[in-house]
C-alpha positions in Angstrom: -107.0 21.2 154.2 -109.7 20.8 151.9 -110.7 17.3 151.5 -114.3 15.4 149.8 -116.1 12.7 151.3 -117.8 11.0 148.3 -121.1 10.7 149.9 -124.4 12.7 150.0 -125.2 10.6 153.0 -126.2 14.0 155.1 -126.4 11.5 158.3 -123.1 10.7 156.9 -121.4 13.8 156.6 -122.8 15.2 159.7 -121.5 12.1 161.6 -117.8 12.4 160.3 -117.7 16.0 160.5 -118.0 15.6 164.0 -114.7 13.9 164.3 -112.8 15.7 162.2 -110.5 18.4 163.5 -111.6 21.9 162.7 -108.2 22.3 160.2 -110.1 19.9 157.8 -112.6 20.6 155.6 -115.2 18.5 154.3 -117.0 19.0 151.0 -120.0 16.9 149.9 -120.3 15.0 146.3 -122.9 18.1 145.9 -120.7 20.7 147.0 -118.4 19.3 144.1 -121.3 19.3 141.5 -120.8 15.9 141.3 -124.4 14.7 141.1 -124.2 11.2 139.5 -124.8 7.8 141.4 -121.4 6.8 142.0 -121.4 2.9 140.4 -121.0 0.3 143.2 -119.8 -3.3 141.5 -117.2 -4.9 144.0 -117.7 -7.9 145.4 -116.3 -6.4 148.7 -116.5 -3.2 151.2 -113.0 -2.1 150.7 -113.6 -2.8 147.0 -116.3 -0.5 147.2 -115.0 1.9 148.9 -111.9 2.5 146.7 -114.0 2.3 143.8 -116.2 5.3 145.1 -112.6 7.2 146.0 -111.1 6.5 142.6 -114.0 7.9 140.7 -113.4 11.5 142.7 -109.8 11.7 142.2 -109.9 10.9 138.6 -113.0 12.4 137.5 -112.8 15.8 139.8 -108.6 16.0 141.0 -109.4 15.8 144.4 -108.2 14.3 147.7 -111.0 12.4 148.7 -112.2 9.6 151.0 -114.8 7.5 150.7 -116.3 5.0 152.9 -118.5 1.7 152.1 -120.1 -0.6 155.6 -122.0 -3.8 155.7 -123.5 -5.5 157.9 -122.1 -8.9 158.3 -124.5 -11.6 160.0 -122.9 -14.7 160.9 -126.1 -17.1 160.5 -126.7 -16.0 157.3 -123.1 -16.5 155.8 -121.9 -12.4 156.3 -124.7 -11.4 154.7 -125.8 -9.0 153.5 -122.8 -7.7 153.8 -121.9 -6.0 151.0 -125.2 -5.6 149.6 -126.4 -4.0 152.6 -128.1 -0.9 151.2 -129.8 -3.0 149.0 -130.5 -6.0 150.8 -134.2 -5.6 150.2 -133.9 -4.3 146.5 -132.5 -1.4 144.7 -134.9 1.5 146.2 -132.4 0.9 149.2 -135.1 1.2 151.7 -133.6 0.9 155.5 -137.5 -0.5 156.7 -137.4 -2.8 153.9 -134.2 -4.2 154.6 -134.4 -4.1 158.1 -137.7 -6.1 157.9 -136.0 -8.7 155.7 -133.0 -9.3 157.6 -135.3 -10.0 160.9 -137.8 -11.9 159.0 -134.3 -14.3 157.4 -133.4 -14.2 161.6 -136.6 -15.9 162.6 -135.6 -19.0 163.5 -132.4 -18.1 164.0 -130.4 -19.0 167.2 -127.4 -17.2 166.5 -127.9 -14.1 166.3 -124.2 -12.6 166.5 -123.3 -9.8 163.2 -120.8 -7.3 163.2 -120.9 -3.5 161.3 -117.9 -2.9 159.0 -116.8 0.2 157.5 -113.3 0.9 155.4 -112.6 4.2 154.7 -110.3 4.7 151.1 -108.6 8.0 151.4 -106.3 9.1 147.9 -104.2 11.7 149.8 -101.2 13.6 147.3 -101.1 10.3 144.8 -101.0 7.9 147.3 -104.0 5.6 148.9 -104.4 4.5 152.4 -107.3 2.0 154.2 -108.4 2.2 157.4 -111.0 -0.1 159.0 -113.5 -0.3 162.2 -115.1 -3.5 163.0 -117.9 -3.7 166.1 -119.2 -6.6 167.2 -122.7 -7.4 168.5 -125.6 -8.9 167.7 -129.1 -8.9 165.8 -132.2 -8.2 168.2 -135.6 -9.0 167.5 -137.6 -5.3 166.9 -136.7 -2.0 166.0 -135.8 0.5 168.8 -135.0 3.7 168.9 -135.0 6.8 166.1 -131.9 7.7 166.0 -129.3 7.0 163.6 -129.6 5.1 160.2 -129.7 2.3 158.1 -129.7 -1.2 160.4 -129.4 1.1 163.5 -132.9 0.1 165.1 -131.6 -3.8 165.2 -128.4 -3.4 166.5 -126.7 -3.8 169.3 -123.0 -3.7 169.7 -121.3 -6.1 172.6 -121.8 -4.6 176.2 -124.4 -2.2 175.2 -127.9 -2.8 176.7 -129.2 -0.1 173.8 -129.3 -0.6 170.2 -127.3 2.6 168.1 -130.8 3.7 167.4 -131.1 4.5 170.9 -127.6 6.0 171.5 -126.8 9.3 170.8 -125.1 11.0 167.2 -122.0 11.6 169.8 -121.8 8.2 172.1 -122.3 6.6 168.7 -119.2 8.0 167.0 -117.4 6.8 169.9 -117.6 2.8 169.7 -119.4 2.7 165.9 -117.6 0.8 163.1 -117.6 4.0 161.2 -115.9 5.9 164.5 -113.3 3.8 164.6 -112.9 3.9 161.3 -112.3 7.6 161.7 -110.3 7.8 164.0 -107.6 5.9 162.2 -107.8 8.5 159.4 -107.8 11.3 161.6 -104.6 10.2 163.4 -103.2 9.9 160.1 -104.8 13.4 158.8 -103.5 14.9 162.2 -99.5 14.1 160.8 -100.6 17.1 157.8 -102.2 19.4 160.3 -100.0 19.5 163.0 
């Protein structure tokens, strides 16, 4: 089964890829020739993220999925949420917006946030969501050089080490994205099998 991720996100891909059984193929936005910024106006994830899947079915006729995650910080409201690749302004720079967040944290108590990712998949006419939420909270430097985006900052419940610091594999395991997955691959798996 062929299938596209909309995304050029290579840390992305790479990360998803992994989960995926071998039966499933994933094709890039790129390996499409889809080369256009995909437009990104909901006012939520899952808005986003069906947004991003309905472009690729109806522009391209392909089963697609495609995924949209914020970071939701309770002391400032859920932000930025939704805006989280751009917190810091549309060059969608992860420094930038990783320096913002933590200079809005300052004097900030709570500290508690949560990563969110929904996945949109348009399978044969039909379109499913599937969601992974993980808790934890907002610390006060960057650590580690692994992983993406708010990585550096984060650190889910339970877990002494941010995701920066955890590996591509033991981050897939617990990450909002990986759970995210794993929902879609348990439904994937029923066309596989």
């Amino acid at each position: 089964m062929k299938l596209v991720f909309a995304s050029n996100n290579k840390n992305k891909i790479k990360e998803i890829a992994l989960l995926l059984p071998n039966e499933i193929e994933i094709l890039s936005l790129e390996d499409i020739g889809c080369f256009e910024e995909i437009p990104e106006t909901a006012e939520t994830i899952e808005g986003n993220a069906i947004i991003k899947a309905n472009y690729i079915t109806e522009k391209f006729g392909y089963n697609c999925f495609a995924d949209d995650t914020g970071l939701e910080v309770d002391a400032l409201n859920g932000e930025p949420g939704v805006y989280s690749a751009r917190y810091a302004g549309e060059q969608k720079n992860a420094n930038d917006n990783m320096d913002k967040l933590l200079f809005d944290l300052r004097y900030k108590v709570n500290r508690k946030a949560n990563f969110k990712t929904v996945i949109c998949l348009n399978l044969n006419g039909a379109q499913h969501l599937f969601t992974g939420v993980i808790n934890g909270k907002i610390i006060e430097e960057k650590i580690g050089t692994n992983g993406f985006g708010y990585d550096p900052i984060f650190a889910a419940d339970g877990y002494e080490k941010t995701f920066a610091e955890l590996s591509l594999e033991e981050k897939a395991v617990i990450s909002h994205r990986g759970l995210a997955v794993k929902q879609l691959i348990e439904f994937l798996n029923k066309f596989t099998i």
